[in-house]
C-alpha positions as CSV (number, residue, x, y, z in Angstrom):
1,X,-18.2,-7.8,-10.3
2,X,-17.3,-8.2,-13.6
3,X,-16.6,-12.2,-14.1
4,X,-14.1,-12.1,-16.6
5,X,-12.1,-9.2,-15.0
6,X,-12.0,-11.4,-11.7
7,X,-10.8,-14.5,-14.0
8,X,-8.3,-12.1,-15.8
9,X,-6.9,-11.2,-12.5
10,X,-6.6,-14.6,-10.8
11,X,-4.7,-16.0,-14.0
12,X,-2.3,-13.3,-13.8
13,X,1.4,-14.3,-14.1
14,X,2.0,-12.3,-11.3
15,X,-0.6,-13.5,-9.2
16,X,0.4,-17.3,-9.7
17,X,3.7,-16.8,-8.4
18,X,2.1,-15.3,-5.4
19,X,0.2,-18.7,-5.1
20,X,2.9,-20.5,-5.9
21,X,5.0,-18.8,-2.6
22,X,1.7,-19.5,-0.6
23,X,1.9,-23.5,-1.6
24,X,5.7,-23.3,-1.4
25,X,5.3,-22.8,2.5
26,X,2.4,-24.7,2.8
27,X,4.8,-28.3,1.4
28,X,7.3,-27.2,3.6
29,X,9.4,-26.4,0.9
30,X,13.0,-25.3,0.9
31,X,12.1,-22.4,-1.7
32,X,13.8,-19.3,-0.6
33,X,15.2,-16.4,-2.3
34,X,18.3,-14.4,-0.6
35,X,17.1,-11.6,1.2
36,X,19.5,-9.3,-0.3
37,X,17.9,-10.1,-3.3
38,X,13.9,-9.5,-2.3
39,X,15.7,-6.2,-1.3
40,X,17.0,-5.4,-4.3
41,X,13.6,-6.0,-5.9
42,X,11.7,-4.1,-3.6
43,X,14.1,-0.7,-4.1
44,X,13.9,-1.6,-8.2
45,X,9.9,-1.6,-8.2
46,X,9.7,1.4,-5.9
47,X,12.2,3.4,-8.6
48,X,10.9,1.8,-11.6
49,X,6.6,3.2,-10.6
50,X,8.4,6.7,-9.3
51,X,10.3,7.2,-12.3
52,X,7.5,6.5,-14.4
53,X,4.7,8.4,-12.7
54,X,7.5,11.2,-12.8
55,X,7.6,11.0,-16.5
56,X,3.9,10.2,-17.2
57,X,3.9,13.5,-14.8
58,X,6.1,15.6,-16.9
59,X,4.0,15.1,-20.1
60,X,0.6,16.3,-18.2
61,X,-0.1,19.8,-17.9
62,X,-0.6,20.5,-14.5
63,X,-4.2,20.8,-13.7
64,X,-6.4,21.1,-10.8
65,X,-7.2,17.6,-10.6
66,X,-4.0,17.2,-9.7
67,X,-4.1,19.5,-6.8
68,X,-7.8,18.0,-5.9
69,X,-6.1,14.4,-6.1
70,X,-3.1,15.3,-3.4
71,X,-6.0,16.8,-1.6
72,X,-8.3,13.6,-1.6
73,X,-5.2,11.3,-0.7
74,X,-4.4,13.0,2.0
75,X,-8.0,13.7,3.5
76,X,-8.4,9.5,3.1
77,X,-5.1,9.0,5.0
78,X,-6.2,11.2,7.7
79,X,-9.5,10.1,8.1
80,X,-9.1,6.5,8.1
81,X,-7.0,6.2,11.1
82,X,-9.7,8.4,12.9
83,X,-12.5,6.3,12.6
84,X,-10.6,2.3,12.7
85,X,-9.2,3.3,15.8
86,X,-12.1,3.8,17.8
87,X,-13.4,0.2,16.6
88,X,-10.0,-1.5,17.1
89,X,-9.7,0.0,21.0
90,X,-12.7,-1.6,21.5
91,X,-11.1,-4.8,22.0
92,X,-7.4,-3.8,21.7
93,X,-4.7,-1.8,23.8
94,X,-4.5,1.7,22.9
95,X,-0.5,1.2,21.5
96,X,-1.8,-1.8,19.1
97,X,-5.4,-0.1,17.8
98,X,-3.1,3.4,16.7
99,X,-0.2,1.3,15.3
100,X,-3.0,-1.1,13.4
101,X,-5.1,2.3,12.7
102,X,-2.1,4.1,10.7
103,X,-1.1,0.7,9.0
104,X,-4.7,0.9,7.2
105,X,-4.5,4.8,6.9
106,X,-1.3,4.5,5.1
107,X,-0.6,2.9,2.0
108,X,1.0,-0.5,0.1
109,X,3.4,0.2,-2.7
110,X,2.9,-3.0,-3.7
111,X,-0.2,-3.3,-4.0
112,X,-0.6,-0.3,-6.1
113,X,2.2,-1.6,-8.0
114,X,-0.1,-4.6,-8.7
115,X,-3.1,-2.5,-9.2
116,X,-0.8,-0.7,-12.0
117,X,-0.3,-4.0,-13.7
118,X,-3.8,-4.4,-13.6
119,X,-4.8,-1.5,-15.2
120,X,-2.2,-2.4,-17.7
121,X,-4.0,-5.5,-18.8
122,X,-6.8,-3.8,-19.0
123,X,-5.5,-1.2,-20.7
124,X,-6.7,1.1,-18.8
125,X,-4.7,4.7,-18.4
126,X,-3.7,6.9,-15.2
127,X,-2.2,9.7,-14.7
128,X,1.4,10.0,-13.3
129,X,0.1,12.3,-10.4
130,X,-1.5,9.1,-8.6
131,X,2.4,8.2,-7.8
132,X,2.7,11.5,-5.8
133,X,-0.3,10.5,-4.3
134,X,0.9,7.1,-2.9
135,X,4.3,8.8,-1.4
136,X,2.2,11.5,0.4
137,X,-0.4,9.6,2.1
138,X,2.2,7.7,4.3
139,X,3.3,10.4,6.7
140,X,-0.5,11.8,7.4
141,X,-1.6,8.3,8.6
142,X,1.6,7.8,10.7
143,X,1.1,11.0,12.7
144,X,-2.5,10.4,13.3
145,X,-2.1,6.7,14.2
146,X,0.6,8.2,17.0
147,X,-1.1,11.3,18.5
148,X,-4.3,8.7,19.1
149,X,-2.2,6.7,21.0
150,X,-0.9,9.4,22.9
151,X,-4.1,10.6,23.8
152,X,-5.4,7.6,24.7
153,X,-2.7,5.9,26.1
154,X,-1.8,5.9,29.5
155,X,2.0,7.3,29.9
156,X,4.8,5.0,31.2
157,X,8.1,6.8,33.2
158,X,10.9,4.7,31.8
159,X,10.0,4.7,27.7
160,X,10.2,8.0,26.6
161,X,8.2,9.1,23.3
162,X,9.5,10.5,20.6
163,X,7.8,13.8,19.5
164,X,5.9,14.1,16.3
165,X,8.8,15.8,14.7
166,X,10.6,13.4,15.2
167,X,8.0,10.9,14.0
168,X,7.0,12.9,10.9
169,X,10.7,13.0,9.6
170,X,11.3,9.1,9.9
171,X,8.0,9.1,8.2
172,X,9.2,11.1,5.2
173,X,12.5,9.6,5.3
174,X,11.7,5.8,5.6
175,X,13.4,4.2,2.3
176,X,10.6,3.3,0.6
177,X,9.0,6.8,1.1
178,X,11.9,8.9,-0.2
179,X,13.2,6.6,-2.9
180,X,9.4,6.7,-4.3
181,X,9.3,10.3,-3.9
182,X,13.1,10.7,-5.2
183,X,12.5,8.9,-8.5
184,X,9.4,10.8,-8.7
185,X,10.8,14.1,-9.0
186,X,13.6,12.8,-11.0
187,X,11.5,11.4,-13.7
188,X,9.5,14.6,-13.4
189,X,12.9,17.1,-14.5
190,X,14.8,14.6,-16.2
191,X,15.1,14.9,-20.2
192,X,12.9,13.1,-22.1
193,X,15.7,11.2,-24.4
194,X,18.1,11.1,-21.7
195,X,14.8,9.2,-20.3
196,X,14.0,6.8,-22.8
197,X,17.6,5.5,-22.2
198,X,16.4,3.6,-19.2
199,X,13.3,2.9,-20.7
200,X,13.4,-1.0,-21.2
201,X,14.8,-1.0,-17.5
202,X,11.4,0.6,-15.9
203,X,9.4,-1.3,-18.0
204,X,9.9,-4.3,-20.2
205,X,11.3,-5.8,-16.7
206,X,8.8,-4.4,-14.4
207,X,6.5,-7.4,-14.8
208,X,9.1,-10.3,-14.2
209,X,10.3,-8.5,-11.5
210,X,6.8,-8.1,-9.7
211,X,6.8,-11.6,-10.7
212,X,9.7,-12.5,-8.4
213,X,9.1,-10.5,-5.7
214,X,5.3,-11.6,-5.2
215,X,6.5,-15.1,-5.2
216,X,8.7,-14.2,-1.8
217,X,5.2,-12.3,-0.6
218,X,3.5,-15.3,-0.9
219,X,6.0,-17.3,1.0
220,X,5.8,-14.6,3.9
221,X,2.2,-14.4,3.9
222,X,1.9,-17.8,4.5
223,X,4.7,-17.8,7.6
224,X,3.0,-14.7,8.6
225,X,-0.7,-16.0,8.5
226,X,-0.1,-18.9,11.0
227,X,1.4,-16.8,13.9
228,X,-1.1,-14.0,13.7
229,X,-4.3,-16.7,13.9
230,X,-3.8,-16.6,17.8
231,X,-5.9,-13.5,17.6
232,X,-8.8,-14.9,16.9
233,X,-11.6,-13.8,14.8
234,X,-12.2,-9.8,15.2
235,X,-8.8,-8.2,13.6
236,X,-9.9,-11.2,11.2
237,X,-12.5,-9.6,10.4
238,X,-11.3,-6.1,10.7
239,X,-9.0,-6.9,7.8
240,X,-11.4,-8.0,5.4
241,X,-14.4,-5.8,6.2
242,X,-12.6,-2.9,6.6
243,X,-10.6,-2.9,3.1
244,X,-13.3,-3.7,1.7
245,X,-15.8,-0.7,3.0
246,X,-12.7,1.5,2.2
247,X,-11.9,0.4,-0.9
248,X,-16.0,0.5,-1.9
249,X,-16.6,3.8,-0.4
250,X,-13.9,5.9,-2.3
251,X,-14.3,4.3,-5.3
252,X,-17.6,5.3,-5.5
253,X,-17.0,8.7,-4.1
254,X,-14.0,9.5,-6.1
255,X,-15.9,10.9,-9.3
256,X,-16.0,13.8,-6.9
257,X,-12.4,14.7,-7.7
258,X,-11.9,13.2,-11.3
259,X,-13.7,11.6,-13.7
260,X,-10.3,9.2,-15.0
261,X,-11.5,5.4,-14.5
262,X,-7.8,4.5,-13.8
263,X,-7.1,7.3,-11.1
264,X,-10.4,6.1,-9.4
265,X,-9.4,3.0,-9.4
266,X,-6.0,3.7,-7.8
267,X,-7.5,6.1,-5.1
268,X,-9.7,3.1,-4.4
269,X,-6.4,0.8,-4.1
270,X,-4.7,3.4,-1.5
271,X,-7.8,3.4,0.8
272,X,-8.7,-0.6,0.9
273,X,-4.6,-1.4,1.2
274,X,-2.7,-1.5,4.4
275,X,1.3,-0.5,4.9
276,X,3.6,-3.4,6.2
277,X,6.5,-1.4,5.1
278,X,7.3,2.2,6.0
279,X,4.7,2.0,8.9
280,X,6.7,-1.1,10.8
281,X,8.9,0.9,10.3
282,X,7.6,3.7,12.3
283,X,5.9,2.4,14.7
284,X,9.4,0.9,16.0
285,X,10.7,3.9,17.1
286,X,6.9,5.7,17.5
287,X,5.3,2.6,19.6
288,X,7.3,0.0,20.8
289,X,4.3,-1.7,23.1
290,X,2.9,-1.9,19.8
291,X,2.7,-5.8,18.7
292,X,4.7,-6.2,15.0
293,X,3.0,-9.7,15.1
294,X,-0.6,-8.3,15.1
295,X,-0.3,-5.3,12.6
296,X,2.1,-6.9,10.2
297,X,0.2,-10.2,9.1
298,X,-2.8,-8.4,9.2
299,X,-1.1,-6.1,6.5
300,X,0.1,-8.8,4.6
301,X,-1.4,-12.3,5.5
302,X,-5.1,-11.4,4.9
303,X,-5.8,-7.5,3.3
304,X,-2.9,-7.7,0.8
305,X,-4.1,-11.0,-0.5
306,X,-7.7,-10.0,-0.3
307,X,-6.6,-6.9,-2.1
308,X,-5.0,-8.3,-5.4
309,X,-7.2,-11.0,-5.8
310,X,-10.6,-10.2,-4.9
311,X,-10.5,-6.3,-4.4
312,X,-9.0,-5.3,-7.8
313,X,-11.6,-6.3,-10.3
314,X,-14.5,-5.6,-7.3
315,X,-13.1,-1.8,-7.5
316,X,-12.6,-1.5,-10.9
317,X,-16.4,-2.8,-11.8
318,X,-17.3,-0.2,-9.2
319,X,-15.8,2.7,-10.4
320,X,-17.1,1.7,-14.2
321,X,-20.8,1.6,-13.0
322,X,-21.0,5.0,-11.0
């Protein structure tokens, strides 16, 4: 791993405030920021990366990369499930291995949000197809995550189960999800002056606005963190090792479908990070024996942190050597 890229990273504004929430919870600290706002953030940086990969989108001509890429995202988000949730029901129920299983299938918009910074200060391009890519591998890890639990788990009278109809819509209509996809399309047909309107809205405030909101990640991460270490030391592991391997493996294997150093390195990003967002909720209404206190600060207490501090330089200096 390339020493300076790792320094780079961990010196990020961005990333500081993401400390700074950590040590804010750690004093005991009266810190907060009003939910409604952290909301507000969270829609703004899902329209602001849709919009713009829609527009980056609209200026490509349209390839067959671009059809490989959709293909790859989706084949990662329908094999990952498969295989994590045979070693999670080694030591878990069947309802918490499938829920845990699509979580790391699926995807973080956050994270590739921060790995889109990243590639900024690196200036290092992408193309705007890797956006589409994101939005489309939720639903595929959702549905596997829930027909593995249906096979395997054993069926109880009194809590009926939705069908995977049912399941696939909420997946494709979870807020995050459609707005993602929404601003996407938008950006893709809207007219390029009529566009560059809302320019210094998408971007010049993008960065203080990740800013903010990792801040308030940091604070839940570190809330999260100490109720999820009652489950001692193998989904500990799970969610380092297995991000990791993820992230590693498709990094390398991703030449395979482009040779773009930047849409590598975001393929990379979707398969190490884990969904504590649209899959939560999901699994709500697809497995309610499902524990939120297992999946969830695995998501976000240990592989998102790992993810933006460790795991975006380690990916990058992997795609540039192979």
């Amino acid at each position: 791993m390339d020493a300076h890229a790792l320094l780079t990273n961990l010196t990020n504004p961005t990333l500081l405030f993401f400390g700074l929430g950590l040590l804010a919870t750690a004093l005991k600290s009266d810190l907060e920021i009003p939910p409604t706002s952290v909301k507000f953030i969270s829609l703004y940086l899902l329209f602001a990366i849709g919009f713009k990969g829609g527009q980056e989108l609209a200026h490509s001509p349209f390839s067959a990369e671009i059809i490989y890429s959709l293909g790859f995202g989706l084949l990662i988000a329908g094999l990952i499930p498969l295989y994590t949730f045979f070693i999670l029901k080694r030591q878990l129920s069947p309802a918490d291995a499938g829920a845990i299983a699509a979580a790391y299938g699926s995807v973080s918009a956050v994270t590739f949000v921060s790995a889109v910074s990243f590639l900024e200060a690196q200036q290092v391009g992408f193309g705007g197809h890797m956006v589409a890519v994101m939005a489309l591998m939720e639903a595929p890890a959702i549905i596997a995550g829930v027909v593995l639990m249906k096979r395997f788990e054993a069926p109880s009278p009194d809590e009926p189960r939705p069908g995977l109809g049912a399941v696939a819509h909420h997946a494709f209509t979870n807020g995050s999800v459609l707005l993602v996809l929404g601003s996407l399309i938008i950006g893709l047909v809207a007219d390029t002056k009529q566009a560059d309107g809302i320019k210094p809205f998408t971007t010049d405030l993008f960065k203080g606005f990740l800013a903010i909101f990792l801040l308030e990640m940091g604070m839940v991460t570190a809330r999260r963190f100490a109720a999820f270490r009652r489950y001692g030391s193998f989904v500990t592991a799970f969610a380092v090792l297995v991000p990791l391997f993820n992230g590693c493996l498709v990094a390398a294997a991703s030449h395979l479908v482009t040779d773009s150093v930047g849409n590598r390195f975001l393929f990379a990003i979707l398969a190490a990070s884990a969904s504590y967002i649209a899959v939560p909720a999901a699994m709500r209404l697809a497995a309610p024996r499902a524990d939120p206190g297992l999946y969830l600060p695995m998501a976000l207490g240990v592989t998102f942190p790992l993810n933006i501090t460790v795991g975006l330089p380690l990916y990058l200096a992997i795609v540039q050597h192979s």
